[in-house]
N, C-alpha and C positions, 0 to 999 in steps of 0.2 A: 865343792858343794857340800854343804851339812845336811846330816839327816832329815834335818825339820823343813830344810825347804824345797823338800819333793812336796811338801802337802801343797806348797802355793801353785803348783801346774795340777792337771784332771788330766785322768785316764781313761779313754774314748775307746768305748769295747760294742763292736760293732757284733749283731743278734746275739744282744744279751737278756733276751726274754725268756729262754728256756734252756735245758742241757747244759751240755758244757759253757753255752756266753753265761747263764744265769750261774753256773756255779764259778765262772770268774769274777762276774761282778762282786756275787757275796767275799771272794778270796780278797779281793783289793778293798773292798770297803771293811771288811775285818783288822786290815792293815795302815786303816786310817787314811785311806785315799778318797778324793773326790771321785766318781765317777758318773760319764754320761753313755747310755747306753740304746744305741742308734740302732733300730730297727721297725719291723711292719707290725710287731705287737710289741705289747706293755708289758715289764716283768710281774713276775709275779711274786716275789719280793719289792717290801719298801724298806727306807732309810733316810733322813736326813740328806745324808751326801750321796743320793742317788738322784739321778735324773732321766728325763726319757722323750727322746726326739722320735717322734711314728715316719719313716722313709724308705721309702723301695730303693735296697740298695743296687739291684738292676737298671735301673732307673737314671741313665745318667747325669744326665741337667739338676734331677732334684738330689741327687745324692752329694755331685759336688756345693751346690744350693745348699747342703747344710752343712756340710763338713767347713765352708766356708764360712758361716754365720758362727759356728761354733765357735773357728777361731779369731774372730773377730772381737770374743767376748771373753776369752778365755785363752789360757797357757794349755798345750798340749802340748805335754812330755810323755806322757806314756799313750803309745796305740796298738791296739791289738786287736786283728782284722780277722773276726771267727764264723761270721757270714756265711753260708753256704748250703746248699742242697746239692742231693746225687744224682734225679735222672737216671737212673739206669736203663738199661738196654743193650742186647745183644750188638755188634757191629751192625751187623745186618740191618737193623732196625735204630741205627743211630742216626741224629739230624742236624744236620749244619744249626737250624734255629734252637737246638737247646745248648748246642755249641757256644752259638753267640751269648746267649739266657747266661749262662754260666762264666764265661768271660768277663762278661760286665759285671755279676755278681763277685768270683773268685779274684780278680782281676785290677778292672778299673776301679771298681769302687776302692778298692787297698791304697792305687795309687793317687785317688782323689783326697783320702784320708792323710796318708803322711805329707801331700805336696801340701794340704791345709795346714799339718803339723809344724813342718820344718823350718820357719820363721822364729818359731818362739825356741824349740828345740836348740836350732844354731845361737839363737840370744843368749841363752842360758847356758849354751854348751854342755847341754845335756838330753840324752834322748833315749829314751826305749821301745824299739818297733818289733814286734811279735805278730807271723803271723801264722795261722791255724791252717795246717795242708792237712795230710793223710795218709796214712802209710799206702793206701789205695793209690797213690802216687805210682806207685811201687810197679805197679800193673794188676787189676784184678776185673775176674768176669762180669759180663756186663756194666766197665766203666770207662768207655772207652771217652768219651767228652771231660764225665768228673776227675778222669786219672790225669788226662792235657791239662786241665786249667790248674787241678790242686799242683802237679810237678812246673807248670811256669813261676808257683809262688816261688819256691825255690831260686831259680835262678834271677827275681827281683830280689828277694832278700839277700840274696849272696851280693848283687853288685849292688845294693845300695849299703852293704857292709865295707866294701873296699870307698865308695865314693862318703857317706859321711862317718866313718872312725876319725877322722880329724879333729872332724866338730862335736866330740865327745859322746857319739850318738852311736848305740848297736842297731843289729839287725840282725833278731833270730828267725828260727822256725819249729815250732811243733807240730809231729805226726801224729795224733792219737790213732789206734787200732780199733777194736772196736769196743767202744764206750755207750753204758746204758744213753739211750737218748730216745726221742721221737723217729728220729732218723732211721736210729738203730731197727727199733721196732715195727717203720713201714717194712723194713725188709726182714726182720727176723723176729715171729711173733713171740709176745711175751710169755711164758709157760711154754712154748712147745719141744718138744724133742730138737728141732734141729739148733736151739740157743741150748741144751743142756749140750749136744754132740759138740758146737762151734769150743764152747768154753774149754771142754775136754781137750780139745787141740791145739787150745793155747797154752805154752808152756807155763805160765803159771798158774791156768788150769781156774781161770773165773775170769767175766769181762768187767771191760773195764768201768769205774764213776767218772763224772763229770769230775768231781774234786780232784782224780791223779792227775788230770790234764792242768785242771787252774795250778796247783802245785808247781808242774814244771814252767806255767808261762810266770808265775809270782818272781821264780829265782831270776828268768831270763830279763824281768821288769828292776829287780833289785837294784839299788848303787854296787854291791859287792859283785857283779857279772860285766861288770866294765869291761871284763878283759876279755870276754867271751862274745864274739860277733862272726857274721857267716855261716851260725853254724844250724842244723837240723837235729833235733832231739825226737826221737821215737817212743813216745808214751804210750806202746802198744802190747805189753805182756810178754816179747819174745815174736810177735807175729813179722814184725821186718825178717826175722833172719828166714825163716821157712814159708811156707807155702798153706794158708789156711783161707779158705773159700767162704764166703758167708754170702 
């Protein structure tokens, strides 16, 4: 495969309206990628080679409904499934139904996305699947639903590393820690003490941007990370190895 004809497939980056999806998007269309960016709002960034499908990725029926239209019209080589909310809540107060909420979002939707992919992918014998979990995987207070669903990405990505490397196709995974976003901010408010104390405890001592994340999913989308599949990358400051609370 030559350089130039990654541009002929689009890169399908699922809640790329704000945070880290909006700063992937801009990361691939910088690098000359198509991109369509599948979620409940509109970016807020434009481009030429941006586009914008509005679907509830919870949503089963409609979400495979477009992931399918997509591919009906287009090459998907590159997908990177960055979708998701946290729910938090104590155990005590945790609920099957945000359980399922979560599932379907962290979950099905990823596999409705690459099973849309993987036709054109195996065509071309080339694939790049990325998808966005959380060092919250890891275990952390009040995650007990968000921590299940973001650690099953994992063990999807890992076996669909062993079943398509054949077909020239990876399968990574990034964990960001904690990264400016809306997310970040429902739980940890913007200016206050407890975001100057959280940063203090992360080894490198600042939280993280939306762009360290797109950064490491850019290499994982590369042609030069061919050789690199099954594997989990922790874009989290140093927070995987120790114990920081947010």
């Amino acid at each position: 495969m030559t350089p130039n004809s990654q541009l002929d497939g689009v890169a399908v980056v699922t809640g790329g309206s704000a945070g880290i999806g909006e700063a992937i998007c801009a990361r691939l269309l910088g690098e000359g990628k198509r991109v369509i960016s599948v979620a409940r709002r509109a970016p807020t960034i434009s481009h030429d080679n941006l586009s914008f499908i509005k679907v509830d990725l919870a949503d089963r029926a409609e979400t495979a409904d477009a992931f399918t239209s997509i591919a009906e019209r287009e090459k998907i080589l590159f997908a990177v499934h960055n979708a998701g909310v946290i729910r938090p809540a104590l155990v005590e107060d945790a609920s099957a139904e945000d359980l399922d909420y979560l599932t379907e979002l962290h979950l099905s939707a990823m596999l409705a996305l690459i099973k849309a992919a993987l036709p054109a992918m195996k065509a071309e014998r080339f694939g790049r699947i990325v998808g966005v979990s959380s060092r919250g995987a890891l275990g952390l207070q009040t995650r007990t639903n968000y921590a299940a669903t973001k650690a099953g990405m994992f063990g999807m990505l890992r076996t669909w590393a062993l079943e398509l490397g054949s077909h020239g196709i990876t399968s990574n995974c990034v964990a960001p820690g904690p990264v400016e976003s809306e997310m970040f901010h429902d739980i940890v408010p913007e200016g206050s003490d407890r975001k100057v104390k959280l940063a203090e405890a992360i080894p490198v001592k600042r939280i993280g941007a939306p762009e360290d994340v797109a950064a490491a999913i850019s290499f994982f989308l590369s042609e030069e990370a061919g050789f690199v599949t099954g594997q989990t990358l922790y874009v989290c400051g140093g927070t995987s190895i120790g114990s920081v609370v947010i």
